[in-house]
Phi, psi and omega in degrees: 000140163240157162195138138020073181288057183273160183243010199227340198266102134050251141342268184322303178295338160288310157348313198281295204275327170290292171314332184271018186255299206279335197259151194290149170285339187298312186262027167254159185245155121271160192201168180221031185308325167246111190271038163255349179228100169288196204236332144204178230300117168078040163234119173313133178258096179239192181292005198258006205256324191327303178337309203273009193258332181271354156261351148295315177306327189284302197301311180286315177287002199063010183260212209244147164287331148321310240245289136350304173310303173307293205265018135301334185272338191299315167314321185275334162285287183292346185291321178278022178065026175227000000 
């Protein structure tokens, strides 16, 4: 499942914000494969934009962006085995 980080566009960001409340952090990812829905409105979604999808995930979840960071990259280690 995915969805679309934008953070400033309305909608969208309720979408954003729905999914990161119900899915565990433990099963989230980031990924930037569409550079057309940037995190916000005429911003390209590239690796360098992640910080902010992973600090918009961090705000919802109530942690720390660090915090975030870790067990997303840790979620990115075991889903590849390393």
């Amino acid at each position: 499942m995915g969805s679309e980080m934008c953070i400033r566009d309305s909608n969208r960001s309720e979408s954003f914000k729905k999914l990161v409340r119900e899915v565990p952090l433990e099963q989230l990812l980031t990924e930037t494969d569409s550079p057309y829905q940037g995190p916000e409105k005429d911003m390209r979604n590239e690796p360098m934009t992640v910080p902010i999808g992973v600090a918009a995930i961090a705000a919802v979840k109530g942690i720390t962006q660090e915090e975030g960071m870790m067990t997303i990259r840790a979620n990115f280690r075991r889903l590849m085995n390393r």
